[in-house]
N, C-alpha and C positions, 0 to 999 in steps of 0.2 A: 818189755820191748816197747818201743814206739811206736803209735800206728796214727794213721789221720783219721778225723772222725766223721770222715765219710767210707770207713772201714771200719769202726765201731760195731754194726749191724752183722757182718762180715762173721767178725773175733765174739762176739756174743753168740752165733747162732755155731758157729763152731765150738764151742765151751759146753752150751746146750744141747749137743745132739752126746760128745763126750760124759756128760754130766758131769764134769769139772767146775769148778769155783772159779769166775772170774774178776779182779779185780781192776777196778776203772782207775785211775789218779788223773786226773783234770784241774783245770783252773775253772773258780767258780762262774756258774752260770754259762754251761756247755752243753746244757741237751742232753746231758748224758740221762737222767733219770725218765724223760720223753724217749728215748732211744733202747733204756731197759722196757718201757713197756710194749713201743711197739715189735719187736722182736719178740717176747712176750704174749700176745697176740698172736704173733702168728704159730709160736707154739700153742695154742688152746690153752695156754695155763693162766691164772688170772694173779694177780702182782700184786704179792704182800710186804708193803710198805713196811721199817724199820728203820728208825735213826737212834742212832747207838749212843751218839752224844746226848740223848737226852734222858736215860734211863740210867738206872742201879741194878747192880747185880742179881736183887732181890726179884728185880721186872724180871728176870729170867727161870731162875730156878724156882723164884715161889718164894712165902715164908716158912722156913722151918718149925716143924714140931714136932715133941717127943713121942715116939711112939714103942713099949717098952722098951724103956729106955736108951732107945735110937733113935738117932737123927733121921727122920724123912722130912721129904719133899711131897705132900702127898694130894695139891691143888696144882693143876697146869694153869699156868698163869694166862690170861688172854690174849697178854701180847704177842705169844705164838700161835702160829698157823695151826689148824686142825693136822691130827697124824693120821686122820681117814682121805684128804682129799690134797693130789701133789696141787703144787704153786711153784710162781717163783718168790723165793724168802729174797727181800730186796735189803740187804746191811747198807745201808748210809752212812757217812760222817764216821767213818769208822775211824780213821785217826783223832779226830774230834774227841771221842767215848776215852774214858780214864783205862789206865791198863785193865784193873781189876774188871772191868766192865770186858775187854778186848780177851781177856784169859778164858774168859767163858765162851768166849765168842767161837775159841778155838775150835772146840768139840764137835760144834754146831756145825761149824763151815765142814770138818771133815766127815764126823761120824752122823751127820745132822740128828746131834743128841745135844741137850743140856740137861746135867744130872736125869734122873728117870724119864725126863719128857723128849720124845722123839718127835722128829718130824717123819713124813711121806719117804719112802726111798727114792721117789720120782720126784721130789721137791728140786729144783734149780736153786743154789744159793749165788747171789751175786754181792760181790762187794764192791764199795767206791768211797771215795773220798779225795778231798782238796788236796793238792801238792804243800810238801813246809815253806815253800818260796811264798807262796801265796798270803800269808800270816790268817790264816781262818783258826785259829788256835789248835793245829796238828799238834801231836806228839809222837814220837818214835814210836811202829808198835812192834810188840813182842815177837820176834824170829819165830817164835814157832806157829804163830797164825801165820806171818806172811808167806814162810816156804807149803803152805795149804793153801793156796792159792794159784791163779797163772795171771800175770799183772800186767796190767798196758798203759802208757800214759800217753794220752791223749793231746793231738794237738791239733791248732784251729789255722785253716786257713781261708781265707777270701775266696778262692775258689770252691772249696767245699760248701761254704755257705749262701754263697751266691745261687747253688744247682738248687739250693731247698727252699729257700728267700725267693725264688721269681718262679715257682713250682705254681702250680693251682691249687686253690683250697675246693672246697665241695660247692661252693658257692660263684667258680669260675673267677674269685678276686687271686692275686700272689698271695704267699703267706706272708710278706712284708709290703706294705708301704712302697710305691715308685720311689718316693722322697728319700727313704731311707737307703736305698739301695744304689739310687744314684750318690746319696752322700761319703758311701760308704767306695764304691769304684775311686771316686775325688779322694778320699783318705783311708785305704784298704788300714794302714798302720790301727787306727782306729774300732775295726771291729771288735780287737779285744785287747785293754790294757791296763792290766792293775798294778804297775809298775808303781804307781802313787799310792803307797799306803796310807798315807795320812788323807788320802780323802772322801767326803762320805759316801760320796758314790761312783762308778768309774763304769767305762763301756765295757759291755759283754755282749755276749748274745740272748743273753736273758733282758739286756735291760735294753738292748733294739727292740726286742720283742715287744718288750709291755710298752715302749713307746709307738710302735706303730699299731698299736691295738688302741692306745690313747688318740693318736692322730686320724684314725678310722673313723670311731664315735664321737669326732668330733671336729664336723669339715668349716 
């Protein structure tokens, strides 16, 4: 489904209460991974990072060794969460990660198992990842991860960002920049647009961000 993502917190904190698997797809640089923790948070659970696209199968299951003359798995890799204490397991980039990578994934999302190694039963798994439109090097993933999931893609608008953008930080400043905010009212189309692939960098809401964090420290 569709949802805006100032209903993101919403569709997350419903997934979490279900302990359902939800999957984000967004355009990059959406908040979404700041919006997996603070929901996060407010469940007491504390948020274990995962990007999928950067590991081997092997980061999963472990290396194999013969043990008479059978295959075990018989080191839990570090890259998982402890099975003594729940978390949210945060999958990242998951379209990113190669199938073989995505196949193991599967297990995890439902039975929060890979080979011998368990997760928490109270562990939350979240997945996310970039849209194929976006060119962030997706790949189709395997059916039977995705029907283990309930998926949302997310969409940005001026208005949603404006209520967080002139919000107060702890220190009574906005969390953006005046400058930015009125630029953005003059060219709303502009909050986010990667329409131009070929160029090296493009507006989002990540990179207003880092530029009014720039403009801050430096009047």
């Amino acid at each position: 489904m569709e949802i805006r993502l100032a209903n993101l917190p919403k569709f997350l904190t419903a997934c979490f209460k279900a302990n359902q698997v939800p999957y984000i797809v967004s355009p990059p640089g959406c908040a979404k991974t700041a919006i997996v923790n603070q929901v996060s948070a407010d469940f007491g659970l504390p948020v274990f990072t995962f990007h999928a696209a950067t590991i081997d199968p092997v980061d999963v299951l472990g290396l194999p060794s013969l043990d008479n003359h059978q295959t075990a798995w018989s080191n839990r890799p570090t890259i998982l969460p402890s099975e003594d204490t729940p978390c949210v397991f945060f999958l990242d980039e998951v379209a990113q990660a190669p199938i073989m990578v995505q196949n193991i994934l599967a297990p995890l999302v439902y039975e929060r198992r890979a080979g011998p190694h368990r997760l928490h039963p109270e562990t939350r798994v979240v997945l996310a990842s970039n849209r194929d439109q976006d060119q962030c090097g997706t790949t189709r993933s395997p059916r039977q991860l995705l029907n283990r999931a309930i998926h949302a893609e997310v969409t940005v608008t001026p208005e949603d960002w404006f209520d967080w953008a002139m919000a107060p930080r702890a220190d009574g400043e906005p969390n953006i920049v005046s400058e930015i905010t009125s630029f953005i009212r003059f060219k709303p189309s502009l909050l986010h647009d990667s329409t131009d692939t070929k160029a090296r960098a493009f507006p989002s809401l990540r990179s207003w961000h880092m530029l009014s964090d720039l403009l801050r420290a430096n009047d």
